[in-house]
N, C-alpha and C positions, 0 to 999 in steps of 0.2 A: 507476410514477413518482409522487414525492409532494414535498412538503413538510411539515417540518413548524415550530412556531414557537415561541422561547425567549425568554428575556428579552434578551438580545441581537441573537441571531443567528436567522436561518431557512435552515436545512440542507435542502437538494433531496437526492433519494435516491432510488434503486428498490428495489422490496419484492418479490420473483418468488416462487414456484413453492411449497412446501407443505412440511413436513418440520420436520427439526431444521434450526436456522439457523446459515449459515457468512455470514461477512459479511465483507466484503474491502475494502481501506482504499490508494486509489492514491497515488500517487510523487507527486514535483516533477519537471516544471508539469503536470500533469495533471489530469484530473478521472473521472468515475467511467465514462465510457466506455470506459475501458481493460481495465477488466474484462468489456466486452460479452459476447468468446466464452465466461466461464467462467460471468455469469447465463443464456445463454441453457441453455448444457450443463447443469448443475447444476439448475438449477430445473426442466428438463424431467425427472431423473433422481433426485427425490426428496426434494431439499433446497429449503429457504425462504432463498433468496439472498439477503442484503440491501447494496445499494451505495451509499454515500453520498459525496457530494461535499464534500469537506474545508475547511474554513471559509476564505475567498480565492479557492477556484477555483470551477470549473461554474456550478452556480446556488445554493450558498449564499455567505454573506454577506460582503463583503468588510470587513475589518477593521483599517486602514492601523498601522504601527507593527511591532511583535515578536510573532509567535504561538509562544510557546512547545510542545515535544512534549506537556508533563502540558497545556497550554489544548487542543488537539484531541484527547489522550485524553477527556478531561471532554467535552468535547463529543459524542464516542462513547458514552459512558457514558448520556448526557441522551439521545439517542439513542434507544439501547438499551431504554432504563426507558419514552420512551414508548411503541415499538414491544412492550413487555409480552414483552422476550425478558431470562429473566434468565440464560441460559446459552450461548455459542455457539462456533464452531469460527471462532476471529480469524486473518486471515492478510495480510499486505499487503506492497509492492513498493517496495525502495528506502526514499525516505520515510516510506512506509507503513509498512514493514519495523519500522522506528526507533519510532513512534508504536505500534504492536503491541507491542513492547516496552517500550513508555512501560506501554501496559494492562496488562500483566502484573504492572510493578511494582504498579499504583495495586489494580487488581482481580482478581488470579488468580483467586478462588472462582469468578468471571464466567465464568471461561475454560475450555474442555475441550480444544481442543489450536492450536497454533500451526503459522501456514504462514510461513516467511519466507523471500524471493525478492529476490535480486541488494542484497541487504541488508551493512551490519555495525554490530557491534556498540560499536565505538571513539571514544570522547571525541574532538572538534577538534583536531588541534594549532595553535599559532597561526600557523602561516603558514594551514593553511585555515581558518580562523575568519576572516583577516582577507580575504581571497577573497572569501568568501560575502559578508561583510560590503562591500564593492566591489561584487561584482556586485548584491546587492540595488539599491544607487544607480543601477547603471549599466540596469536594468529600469525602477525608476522614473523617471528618466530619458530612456531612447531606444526605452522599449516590449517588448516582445516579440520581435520578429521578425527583430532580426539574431542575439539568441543564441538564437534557435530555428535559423535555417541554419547555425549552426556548430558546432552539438551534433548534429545529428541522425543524422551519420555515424557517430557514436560511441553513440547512446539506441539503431538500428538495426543490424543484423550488413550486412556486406557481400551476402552472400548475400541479405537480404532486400531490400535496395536493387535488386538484378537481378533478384530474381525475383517480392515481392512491391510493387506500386509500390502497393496500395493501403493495405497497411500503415504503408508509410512516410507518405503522404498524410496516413491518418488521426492519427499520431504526432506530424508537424508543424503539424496543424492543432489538435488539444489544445493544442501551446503555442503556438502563435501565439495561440489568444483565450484562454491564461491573463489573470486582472487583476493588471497588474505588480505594485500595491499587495497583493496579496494572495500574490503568488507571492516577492515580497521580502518581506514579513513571516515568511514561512517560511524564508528563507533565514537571516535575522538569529535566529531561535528556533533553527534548527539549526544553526546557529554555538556556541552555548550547552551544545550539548544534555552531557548524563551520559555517562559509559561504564558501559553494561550489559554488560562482561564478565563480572563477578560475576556480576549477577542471572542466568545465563545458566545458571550452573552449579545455580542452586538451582527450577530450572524443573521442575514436577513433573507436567508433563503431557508428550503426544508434541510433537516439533517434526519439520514437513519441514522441510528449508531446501534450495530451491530456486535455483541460478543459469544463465546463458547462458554455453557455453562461449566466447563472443568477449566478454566483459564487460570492459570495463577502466575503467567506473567501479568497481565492485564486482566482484573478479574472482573466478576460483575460490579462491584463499586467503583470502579473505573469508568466505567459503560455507565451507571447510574447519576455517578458526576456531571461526565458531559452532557447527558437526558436532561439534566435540571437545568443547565446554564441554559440552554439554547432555546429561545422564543419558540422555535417551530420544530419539533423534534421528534420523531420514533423510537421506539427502543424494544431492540427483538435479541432475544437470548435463545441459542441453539443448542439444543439437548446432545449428550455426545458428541460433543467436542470441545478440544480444548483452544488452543491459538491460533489452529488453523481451520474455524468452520466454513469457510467457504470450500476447500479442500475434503477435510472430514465427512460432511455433510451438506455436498453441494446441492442435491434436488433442497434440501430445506431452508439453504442459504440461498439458491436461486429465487425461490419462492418468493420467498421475505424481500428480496431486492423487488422482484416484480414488480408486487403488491404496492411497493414504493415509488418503484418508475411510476405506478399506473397512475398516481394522485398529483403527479405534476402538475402545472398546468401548461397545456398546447402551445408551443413558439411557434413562430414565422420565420423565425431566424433560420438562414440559407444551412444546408448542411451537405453541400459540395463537393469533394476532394480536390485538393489543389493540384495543379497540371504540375509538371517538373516540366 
């Protein structure tokens, strides 16, 4: 667990375990707890995890207005350059997803391969542009907590509401203490965002693209989408769960990453930590 500090902002983050570095970039409203089960897996099992909390939520810095996707790219990147990693396996969820794709455009050389989960790749149309654009108000506004109870039957599989109640706990409680100002500045920047269906096609590393088979924000045709554009691509669908299978069904979501780490192929490239 760290901090670290820009000319802006101060990004919280955890740094785990030793190896080449995979770094994973969570959703809207979330923060970098979500990836718990796959720092704790992964850094026990030879990689240098790194998780950072996206500029509005956890414990980095709240930022009231519009966070564009290229603004928390860049922020990753600043990141990145201080933690002394100039190359890693980027992977993120949902929002995440989108902002991974942000990196790509801005840095490929950076990149060795891409994870994207319960993601897509498509421009706003404007009916949901102006949505987002609503609900950002309606966060800022009246808080968190009535549109965290009426999402979360949909972020959770049914199956996990019955059988994991601390999964669901911990999912509602992520957005419950999202900071609305910061979780509507994301909403309004993703209102905005590009369509990387292009870029998709011209992607020159492996991609998994991972979804929950009960997703109906992001659903398997979304996941199926991206599978086609990308030259070199995986495509694994998790049974019980909905938007959050890495959470939902993390031994199965670990697995499937594994299996994907495992087909890399070997770098040289140094994988250090940078002195402070």
């Amino acid at each position: 667990m760290g901090t670290a500090a820009f000319e802006e902002i101060t990004i919280g983050y955890e740094d785990v375990g030793g190896g080449e570095p995979l770094v994973l970039v969570h959703g809207h409203p979330f923060d970098r707890s979500m990836w718990r089960p796959q720092a704790e897996h992964f850094g026990r099992a030879g990689w240098r995890v790194i998780v950072p909390d996206l500029r509005g939520y956890g414990e980095t810095s709240v930022v009231p207005g519009t966070t564009p996707l290229e603004t928390f790219a860049g922020d990753l990147a600043a990141l990145l350059d201080r933690l002394g990693v100039e190359r890693c396996v980027l992977g993120g969820l949902s929002m995440g997803g989108q902002i991974v794709m942000e990196c790509y455009r801005r840095f490929p050389d950076r990149i060795r391969a891409l994870v994207l989960a319960d993601t897509f790749a498509a421009a706003e149309t404007d009916e949901g542009r102006a949505a987002r654009y609503a609900m950002a108000d309606r966060l800022v506004r009246e808080g968190m907590s009535g549109y965290a109870d009426e999402v979360l039957a949909r972020m959770v599989s049914p199956h996990t509401l019955a059988t994991r109640p601390d999964v669901a706990h911990h999912v509602l409680t992520m957005m419950t203490g999202a900071p609305p100002e910061g979780a509507a500045a994301a909403l309004r920047g993703r209102a905005e965002r590009p369509d990387y269906g292009d870029l998709l096609t011209r992607v020159r590393v492996p991609v998994l693209t991972v979804v929950g088979a009960d997703d109906t924000y992001t659903p398997l045709s979304d996941a199926q989408d991206i599978h086609r554009r990308v030259p070199d691509g995986r495509l694994a669908v998790v049974d019980g769960a909905a938007h959050l299978p890495n959470l939902e069904r993390a031994e199965e979501f670990n697995a499937v990453l594994a299996e994907f780490l495992a087909t890399l192929p070997s770098t040289t490239a140094p994988a250090g930590r940078a002195v402070d």
